[in-house]
C-alpha positions as CSV (number, residue, x, y, z in Angstrom):
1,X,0.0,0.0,0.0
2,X,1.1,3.6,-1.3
3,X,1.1,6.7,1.5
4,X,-1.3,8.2,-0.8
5,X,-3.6,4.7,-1.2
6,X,-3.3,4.7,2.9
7,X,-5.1,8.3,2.8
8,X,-7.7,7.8,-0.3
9,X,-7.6,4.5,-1.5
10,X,-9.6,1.2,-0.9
11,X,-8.1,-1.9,-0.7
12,X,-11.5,-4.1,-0.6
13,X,-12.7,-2.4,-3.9
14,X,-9.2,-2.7,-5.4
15,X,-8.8,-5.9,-4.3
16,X,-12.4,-6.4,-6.6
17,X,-10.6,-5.2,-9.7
18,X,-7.5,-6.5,-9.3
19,X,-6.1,-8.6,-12.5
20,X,-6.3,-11.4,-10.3
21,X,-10.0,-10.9,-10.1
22,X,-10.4,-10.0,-13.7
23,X,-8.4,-13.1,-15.2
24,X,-10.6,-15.0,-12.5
25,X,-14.3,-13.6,-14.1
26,X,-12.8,-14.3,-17.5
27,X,-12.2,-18.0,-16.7
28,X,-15.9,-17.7,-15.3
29,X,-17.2,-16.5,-18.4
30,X,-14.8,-19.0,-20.4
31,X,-16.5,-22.0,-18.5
32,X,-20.1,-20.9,-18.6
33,X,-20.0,-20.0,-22.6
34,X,-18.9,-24.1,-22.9
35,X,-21.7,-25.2,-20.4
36,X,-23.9,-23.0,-22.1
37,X,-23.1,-24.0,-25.8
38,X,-23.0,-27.8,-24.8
39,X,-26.5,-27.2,-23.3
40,X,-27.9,-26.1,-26.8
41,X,-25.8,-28.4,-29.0
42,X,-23.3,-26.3,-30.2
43,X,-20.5,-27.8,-28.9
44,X,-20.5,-31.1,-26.9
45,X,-20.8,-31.9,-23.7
46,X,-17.3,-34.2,-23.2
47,X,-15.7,-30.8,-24.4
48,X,-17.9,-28.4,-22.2
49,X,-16.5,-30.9,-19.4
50,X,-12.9,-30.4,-20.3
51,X,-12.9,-26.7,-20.4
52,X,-14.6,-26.3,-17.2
53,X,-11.8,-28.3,-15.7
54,X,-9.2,-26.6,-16.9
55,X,-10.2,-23.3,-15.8
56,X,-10.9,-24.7,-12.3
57,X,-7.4,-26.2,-12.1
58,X,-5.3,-23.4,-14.1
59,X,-2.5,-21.6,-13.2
60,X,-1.9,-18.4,-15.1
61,X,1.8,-17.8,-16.9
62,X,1.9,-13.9,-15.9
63,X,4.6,-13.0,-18.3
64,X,3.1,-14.3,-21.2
65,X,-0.1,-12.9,-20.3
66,X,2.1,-8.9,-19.9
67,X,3.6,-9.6,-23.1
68,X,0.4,-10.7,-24.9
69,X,-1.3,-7.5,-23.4
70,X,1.1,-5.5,-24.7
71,X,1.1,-6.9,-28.4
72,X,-2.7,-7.4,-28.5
73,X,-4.4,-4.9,-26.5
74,X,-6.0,-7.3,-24.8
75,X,-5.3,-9.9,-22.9
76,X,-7.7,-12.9,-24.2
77,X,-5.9,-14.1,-26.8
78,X,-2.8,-14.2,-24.7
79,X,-5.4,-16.1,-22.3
80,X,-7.3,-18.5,-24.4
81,X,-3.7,-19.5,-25.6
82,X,-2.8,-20.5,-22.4
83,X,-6.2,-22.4,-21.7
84,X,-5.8,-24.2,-25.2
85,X,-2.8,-26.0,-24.6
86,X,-4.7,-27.9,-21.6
87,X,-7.4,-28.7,-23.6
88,X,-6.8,-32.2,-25.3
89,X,-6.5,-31.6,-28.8
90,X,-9.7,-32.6,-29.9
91,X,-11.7,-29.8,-27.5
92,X,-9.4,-27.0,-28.3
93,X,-11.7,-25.8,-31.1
94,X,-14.9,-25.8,-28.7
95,X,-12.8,-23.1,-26.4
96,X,-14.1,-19.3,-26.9
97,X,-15.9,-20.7,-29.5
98,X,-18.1,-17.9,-31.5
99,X,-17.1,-15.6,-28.8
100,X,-14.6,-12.7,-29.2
101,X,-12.5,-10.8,-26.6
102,X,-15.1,-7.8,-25.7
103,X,-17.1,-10.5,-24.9
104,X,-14.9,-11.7,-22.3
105,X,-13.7,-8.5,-21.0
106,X,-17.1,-6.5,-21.2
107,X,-18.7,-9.6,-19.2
108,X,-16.2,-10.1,-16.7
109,X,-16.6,-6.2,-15.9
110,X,-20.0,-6.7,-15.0
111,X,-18.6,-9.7,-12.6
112,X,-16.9,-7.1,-10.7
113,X,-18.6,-4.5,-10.5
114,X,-21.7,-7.0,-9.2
115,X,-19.3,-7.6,-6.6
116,X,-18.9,-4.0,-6.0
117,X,-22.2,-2.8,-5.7
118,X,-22.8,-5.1,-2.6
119,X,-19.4,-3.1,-0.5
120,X,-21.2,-0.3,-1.9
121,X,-24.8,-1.0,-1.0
122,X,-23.5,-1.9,2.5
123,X,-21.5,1.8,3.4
124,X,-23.9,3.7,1.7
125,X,-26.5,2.0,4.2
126,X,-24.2,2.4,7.1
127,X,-23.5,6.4,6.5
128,X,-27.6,6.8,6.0
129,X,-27.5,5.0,9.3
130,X,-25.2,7.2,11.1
131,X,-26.7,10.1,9.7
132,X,-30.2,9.1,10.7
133,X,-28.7,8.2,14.5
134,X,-27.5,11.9,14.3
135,X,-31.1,13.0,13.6
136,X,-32.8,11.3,16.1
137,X,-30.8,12.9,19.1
138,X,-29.5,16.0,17.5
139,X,-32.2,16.7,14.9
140,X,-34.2,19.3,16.6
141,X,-31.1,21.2,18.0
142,X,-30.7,24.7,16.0
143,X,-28.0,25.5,14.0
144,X,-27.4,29.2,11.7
145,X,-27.8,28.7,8.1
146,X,-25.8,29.9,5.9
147,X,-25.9,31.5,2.6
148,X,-23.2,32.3,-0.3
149,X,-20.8,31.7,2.8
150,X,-22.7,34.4,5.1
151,X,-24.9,33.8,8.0
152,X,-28.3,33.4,7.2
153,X,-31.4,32.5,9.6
154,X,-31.5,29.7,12.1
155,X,-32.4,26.5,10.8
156,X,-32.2,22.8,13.0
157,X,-29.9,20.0,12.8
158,X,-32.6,17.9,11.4
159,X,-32.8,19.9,8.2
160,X,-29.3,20.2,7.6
161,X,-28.8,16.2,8.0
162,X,-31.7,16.1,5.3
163,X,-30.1,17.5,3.0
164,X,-27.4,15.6,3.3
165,X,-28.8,12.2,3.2
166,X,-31.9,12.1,0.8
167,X,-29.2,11.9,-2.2
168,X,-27.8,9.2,-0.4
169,X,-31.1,7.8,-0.4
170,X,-31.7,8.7,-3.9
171,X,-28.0,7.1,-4.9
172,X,-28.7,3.5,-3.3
173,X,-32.5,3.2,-4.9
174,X,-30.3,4.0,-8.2
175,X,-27.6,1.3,-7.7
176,X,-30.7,-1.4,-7.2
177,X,-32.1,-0.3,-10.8
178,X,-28.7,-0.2,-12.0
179,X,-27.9,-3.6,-11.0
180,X,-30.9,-4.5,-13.3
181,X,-29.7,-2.4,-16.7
182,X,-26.0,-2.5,-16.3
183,X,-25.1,-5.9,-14.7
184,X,-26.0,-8.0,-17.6
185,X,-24.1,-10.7,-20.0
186,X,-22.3,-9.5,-23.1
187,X,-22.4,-12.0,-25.9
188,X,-21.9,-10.6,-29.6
189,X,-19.1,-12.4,-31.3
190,X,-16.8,-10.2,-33.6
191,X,-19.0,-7.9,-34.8
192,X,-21.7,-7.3,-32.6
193,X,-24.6,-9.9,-34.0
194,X,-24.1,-13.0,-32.9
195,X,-23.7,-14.3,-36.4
196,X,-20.8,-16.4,-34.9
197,X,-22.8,-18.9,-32.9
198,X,-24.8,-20.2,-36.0
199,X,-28.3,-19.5,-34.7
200,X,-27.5,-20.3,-31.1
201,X,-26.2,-16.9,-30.0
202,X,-29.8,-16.2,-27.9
203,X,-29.7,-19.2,-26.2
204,X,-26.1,-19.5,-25.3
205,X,-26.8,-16.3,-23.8
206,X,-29.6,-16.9,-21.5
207,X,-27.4,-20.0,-20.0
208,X,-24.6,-17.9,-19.3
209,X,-26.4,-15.1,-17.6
210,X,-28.5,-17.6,-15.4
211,X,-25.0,-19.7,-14.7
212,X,-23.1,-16.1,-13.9
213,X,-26.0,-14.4,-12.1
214,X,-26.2,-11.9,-14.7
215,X,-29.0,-9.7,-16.5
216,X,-29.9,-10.9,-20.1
217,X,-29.1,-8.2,-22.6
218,X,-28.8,-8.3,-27.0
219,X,-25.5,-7.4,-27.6
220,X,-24.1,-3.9,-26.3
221,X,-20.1,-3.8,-27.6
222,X,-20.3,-0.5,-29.2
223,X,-23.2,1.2,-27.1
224,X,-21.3,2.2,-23.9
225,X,-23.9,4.3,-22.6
226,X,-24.4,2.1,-19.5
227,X,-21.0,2.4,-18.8
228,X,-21.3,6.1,-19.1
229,X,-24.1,5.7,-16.8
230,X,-22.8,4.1,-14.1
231,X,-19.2,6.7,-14.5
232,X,-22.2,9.5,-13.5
233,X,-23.8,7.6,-11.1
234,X,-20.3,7.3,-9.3
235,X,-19.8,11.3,-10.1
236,X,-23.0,12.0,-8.1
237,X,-22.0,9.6,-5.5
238,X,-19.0,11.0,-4.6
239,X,-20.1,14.4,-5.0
240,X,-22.9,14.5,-2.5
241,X,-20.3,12.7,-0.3
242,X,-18.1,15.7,-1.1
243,X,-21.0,17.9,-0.2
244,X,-21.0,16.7,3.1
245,X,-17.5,17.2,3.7
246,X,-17.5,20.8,2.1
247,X,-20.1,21.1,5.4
248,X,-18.5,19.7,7.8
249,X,-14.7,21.2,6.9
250,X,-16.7,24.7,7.2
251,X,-19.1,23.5,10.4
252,X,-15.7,23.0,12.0
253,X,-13.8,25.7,12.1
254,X,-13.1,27.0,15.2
255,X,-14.8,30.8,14.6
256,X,-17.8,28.4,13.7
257,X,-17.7,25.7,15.7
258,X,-21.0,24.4,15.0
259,X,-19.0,20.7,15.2
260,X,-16.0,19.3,16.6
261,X,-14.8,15.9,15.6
262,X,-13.1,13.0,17.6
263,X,-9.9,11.9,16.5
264,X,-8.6,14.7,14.0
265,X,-5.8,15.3,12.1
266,X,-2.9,16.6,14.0
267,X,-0.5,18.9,12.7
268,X,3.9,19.0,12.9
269,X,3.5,22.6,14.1
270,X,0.2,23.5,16.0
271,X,-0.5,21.1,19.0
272,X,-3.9,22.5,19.2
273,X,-4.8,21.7,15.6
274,X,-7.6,19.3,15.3
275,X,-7.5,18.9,11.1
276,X,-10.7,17.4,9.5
277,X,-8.8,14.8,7.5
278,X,-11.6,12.7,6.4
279,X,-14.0,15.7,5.2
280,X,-11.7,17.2,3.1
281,X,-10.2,13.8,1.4
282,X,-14.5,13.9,0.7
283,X,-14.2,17.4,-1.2
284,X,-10.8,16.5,-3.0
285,X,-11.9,12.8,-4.6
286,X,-15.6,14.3,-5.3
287,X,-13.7,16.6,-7.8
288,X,-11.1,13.6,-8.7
289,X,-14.3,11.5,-9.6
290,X,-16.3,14.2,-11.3
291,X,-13.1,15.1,-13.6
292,X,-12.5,11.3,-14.5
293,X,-16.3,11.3,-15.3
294,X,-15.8,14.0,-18.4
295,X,-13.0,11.8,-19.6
296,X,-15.3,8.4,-19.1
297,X,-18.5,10.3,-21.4
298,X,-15.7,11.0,-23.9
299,X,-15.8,7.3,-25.0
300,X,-19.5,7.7,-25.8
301,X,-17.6,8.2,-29.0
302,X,-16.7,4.7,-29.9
303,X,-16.5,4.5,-34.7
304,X,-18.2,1.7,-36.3
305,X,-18.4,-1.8,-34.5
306,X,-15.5,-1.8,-31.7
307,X,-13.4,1.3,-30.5
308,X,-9.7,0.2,-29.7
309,X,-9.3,3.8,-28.3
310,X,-12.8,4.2,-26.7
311,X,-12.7,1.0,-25.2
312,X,-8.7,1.5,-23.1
313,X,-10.0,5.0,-22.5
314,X,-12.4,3.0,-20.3
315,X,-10.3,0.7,-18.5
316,X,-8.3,4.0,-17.9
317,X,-10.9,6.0,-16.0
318,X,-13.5,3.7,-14.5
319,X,-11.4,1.6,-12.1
320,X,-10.5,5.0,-10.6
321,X,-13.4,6.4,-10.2
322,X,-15.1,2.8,-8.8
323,X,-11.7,3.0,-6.0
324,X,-12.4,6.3,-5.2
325,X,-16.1,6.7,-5.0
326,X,-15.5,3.3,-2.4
327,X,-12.8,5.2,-0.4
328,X,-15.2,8.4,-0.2
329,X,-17.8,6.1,1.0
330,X,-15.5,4.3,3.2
331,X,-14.2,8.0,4.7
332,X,-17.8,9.2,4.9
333,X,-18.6,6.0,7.3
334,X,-15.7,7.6,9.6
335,X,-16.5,11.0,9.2
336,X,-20.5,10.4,10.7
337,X,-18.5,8.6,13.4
338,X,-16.2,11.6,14.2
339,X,-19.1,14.1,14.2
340,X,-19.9,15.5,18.0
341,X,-22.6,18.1,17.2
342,X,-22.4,21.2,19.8
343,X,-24.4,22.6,21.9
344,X,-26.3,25.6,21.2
345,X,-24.8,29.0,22.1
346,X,-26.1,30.6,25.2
């Protein structure tokens, strides 16, 4: 772990798009395409067998699979190389059959980011939970609004947690119907129709999305407009998290003093510094993520069938932005800890 990834990175969620992880969905989707084709007759079952054997019992030859990224792009063919030579040699045809390597990657994707969604679903829930424990013994206690950065009129606690947790709210009902539209099987073969699979392509789909848990989608290789989605559903995510931290850096200052929090930041200098760490990592990857979502929409522009640059622009910017909306959800679970609202002034 870096000094910096101690500060604002996520370990669990890295850990969940790791390349260990993503070689490990791509074996998943390897096996369930031959269980899925046997199961319609497209290839048979002794070789359906085979191939789910050897990616149960494979070990993966790392360099080769570097240098095979590096002079493919990708690193399937580098993969399915591996996988073929142990494959007796009359199954080796049945591997990867009609499928090609967006397939594999774009699938596997949706593996991981299932995976996730639940870490997310689970802080998001704990942060509504602190902030709702807030309101229940704090949330009639007033507090002084303020506008454009100058006091205002009183307002209550209550309010001001409000606003900071219906978007929360708002962000978890939208990861459910996102784990409906987004998390589903891609299956296209090289150009997007399933022409490959000889009039199976449907069905083999439908087995592999019941076998890998996934939605059941027509092919999506060059419309990448859930993945845009989901770059600005992490955007707003991280950005009402940032919100709150904005808040809270400003609640605390001591000519405010509207909050103190327990265990802050100390400083080399100033004994009596009590920094608020956590809120302002908030406001700092709020803006990281919101940046990498401009780049992410750029690849909205993807020419003809497949997008070599669209589709690296991708795996450029949305592992970021999934690590750092988890860290700011992870952060945001501390900060609601740290929080020790104060009394009114007399």
């Amino acid at each position: 772990m870096s000094l910096l990834s101690a500060l604002a990175g996520d370990p669990e969620i890295e850990a969940l798009l790791s390349d260990q992880a993503q070689l490990g969905a791509m074996l998943a989707f390897e096996r369930a395409l031959a269980e899925a084709s046997a199961e319609c007759g497209f290839v048979s079952s002794a070789a359906a067998s085979a191939i789910a054997a050897a990616t149960e019992n494979f070990e993966l030859d790392w360099p080769k699979l570097n240098a095979g990224m590096a002079r493919d792009g990708v690193v399937v063919p580098a993969l399915v190389r591996q996988l073929r030579l142990h494959l007796a040699e009359e199954h080796r045809p049945a591997l990867h059959k009609g499928a090609t390597s967006q397939d594999v990657i774009d699938t596997a994707l949706m593996l991981q980011v299932a995976k996730v969604f639940g870490v997310y679903e689970t802080r998001l829930s704990t942060v509504l939970a602190g902030l709702e424990e807030l309101a229940h013994v704090y949330g009639d206690r007033p507090l002084m609004a303020h506008t454009r950065m100058q006091v205002a009129l009183p307002t209550t606690w209550g309010a001001k947690l409000a606003s900071w947790g219906e978007p929360l709210q708002r962000h978890l009902r939208a990861l459910a119907g996102m784990r409906r539209s987004l998390l589903v099987i891609q299956l296209g073969g090289p150009v997007g129709d399933r022409g490959s699979f000889e009039g199976f392509g449907d069905a083999i789909a439908a087995g592999m999305a019941k076998r890998l848990d996934l939605g059941l989608a027509t092919p999506w290789q060059a419309q990448r407009d859930p993945i845009v989605a989901l770059g600005n559903l992490l955007a707003l995510i991280a950005g009402t998290l940032g919100k709150i931290g904005m808040d809270v850096t400003l609640l605390a200052q001591n000519e405010v003093a509207a909050v103190t929090l327990a265990g802050g930041g100390g400083s080399s200098a100033m004994a009596h510094k009590s920094n608020p760490v956590n809120a302002e990592v908030l406001v700092a990857l709020a803006r990281q993520v919101a940046g990498l979502s401009g780049t992410l929409n750029q690849s909205l522009v993807h020419e003809n069938e497949r997008s070599g640059a669209a589709w690296t622009l991708e795996w450029l910017t949305l592992p970021a932005m999934l690590v750092s909306t988890g860290a700011s959800l992870r952060l945001a679970g501390k900060l609601v800890e740290q929080i020790r609202i104060a009394p009114p002034k007399t």
